[in-house]
C-alpha positions, 0 to 999 in steps of 0.5 A, spaced: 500 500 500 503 506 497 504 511 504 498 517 505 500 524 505 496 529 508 497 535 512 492 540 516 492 545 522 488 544 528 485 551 530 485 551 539 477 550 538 478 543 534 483 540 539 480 543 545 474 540 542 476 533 540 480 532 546 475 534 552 470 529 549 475 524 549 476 526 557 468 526 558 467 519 554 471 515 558 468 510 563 472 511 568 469 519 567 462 517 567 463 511 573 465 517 578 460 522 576 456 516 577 458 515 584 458 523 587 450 523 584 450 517 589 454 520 594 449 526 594 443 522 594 446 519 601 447 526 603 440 527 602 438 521 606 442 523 612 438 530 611 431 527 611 432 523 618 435 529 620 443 528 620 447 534 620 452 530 616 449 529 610 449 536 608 457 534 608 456 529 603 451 534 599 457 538 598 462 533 595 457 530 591 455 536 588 461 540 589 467 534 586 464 533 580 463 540 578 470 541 580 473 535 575 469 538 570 473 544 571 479 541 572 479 538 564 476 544 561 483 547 564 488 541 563 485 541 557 487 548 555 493 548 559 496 543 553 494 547 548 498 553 551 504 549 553 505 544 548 510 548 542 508 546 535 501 545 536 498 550 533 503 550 527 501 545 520 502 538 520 505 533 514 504 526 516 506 520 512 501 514 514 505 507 512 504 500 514 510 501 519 507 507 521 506 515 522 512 519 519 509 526 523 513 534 521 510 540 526 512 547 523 511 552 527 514 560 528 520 557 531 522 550 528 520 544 527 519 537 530 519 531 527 518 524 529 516 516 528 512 513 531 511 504 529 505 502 530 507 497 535 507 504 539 500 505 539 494 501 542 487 504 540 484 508 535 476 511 534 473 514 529 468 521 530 464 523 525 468 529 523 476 526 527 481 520 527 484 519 535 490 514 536 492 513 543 498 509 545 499 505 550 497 507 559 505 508 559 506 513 553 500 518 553 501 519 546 495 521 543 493 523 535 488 527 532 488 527 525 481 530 522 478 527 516 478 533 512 486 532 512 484 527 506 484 528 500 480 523 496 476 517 500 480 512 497 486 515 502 481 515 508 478 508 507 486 506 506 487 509 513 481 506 516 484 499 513 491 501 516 487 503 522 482 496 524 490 492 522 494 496 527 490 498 533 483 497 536 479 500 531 472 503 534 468 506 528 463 511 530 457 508 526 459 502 528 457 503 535 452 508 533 449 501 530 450 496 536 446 500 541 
């Protein structure tokens, strides 16, 4: 399979965007928001049999889970402003042996190669591709579909993509629900 060249600029919106609801969808996410609504609600018991310390337990069932919340929306936008290149334009070359990525931006370039035994997952948006590395790399990659010139290009990528990684597709999912 011949290697597929693209290159694309993610503006600040697109990245914060695509990696806050990468944070929100994870299980793990979910599960602890989960946990603070029960948390709350136990306060509320408390309260209802006139215990004083279920107003505690309110407090922390309300005020953790919107306190995580904040914190992603800051990590998130803390990466953006702290990570050089980011902002620049990306040429990356996908190939069977893996992503050939060079950033330009105002003071340089950074190039790398990555094998695709380095990373893990990938999934599938309507509008993105997200690659993850392994739990010990927090390697991420996003790659917007508009990047790709033809959909020949994109249904090669997808190919590469189900060989390589743990291939989520976002209709897919759309299906088995």
């Amino acid at each position: 399979m011949e290697p597929i060249v693209i290159e694309f600029q993610l503006t600040k919106s697109e990245f914060l965007y695509v990696l806050r609801r990468e944070l929100v969808r994870r299980k793990n996410f979910i599960v602890t928001m989960i946990l603070y609504g029960i948390v709350a609600l136990i306060g509320v018991a408390l309260m209802a049999m006139q215990e004083s310390s279920g107003i505690f337990f309110i407090l922390v069932g309300v005020v953790s889970p919107l306190y995580f919340i904040f914190l992603v929306y800051r990590m998130t936008s803390r990466i953006w402003n702290r990570t050089p290149g980011i902002e620049g334009t990306s040429k990356i070359v996908i190939s069977e042996t893996g992503i050939e990525s060079t950033q330009s931006y105002v003071g340089g370039e950074n190039r790398s190669i990555v094998e695709w035994s380095q990373y893990r997952t990938s999934h599938e948006s309507q509008d993105f591709f997200l690659i993850r590395g392994s739990q010990k790399k927090a390697r991420l990659r996003i790659i917007p579909k508009k990047a790709f010139s033809s959909e020949v290009d994109l249904a090669n990528f997808r190919e590469i993509l189900e060989r390589f990684t743990v291939f989520k597709n976002a209709k897919s999912e759309r299906t088995k629900k």
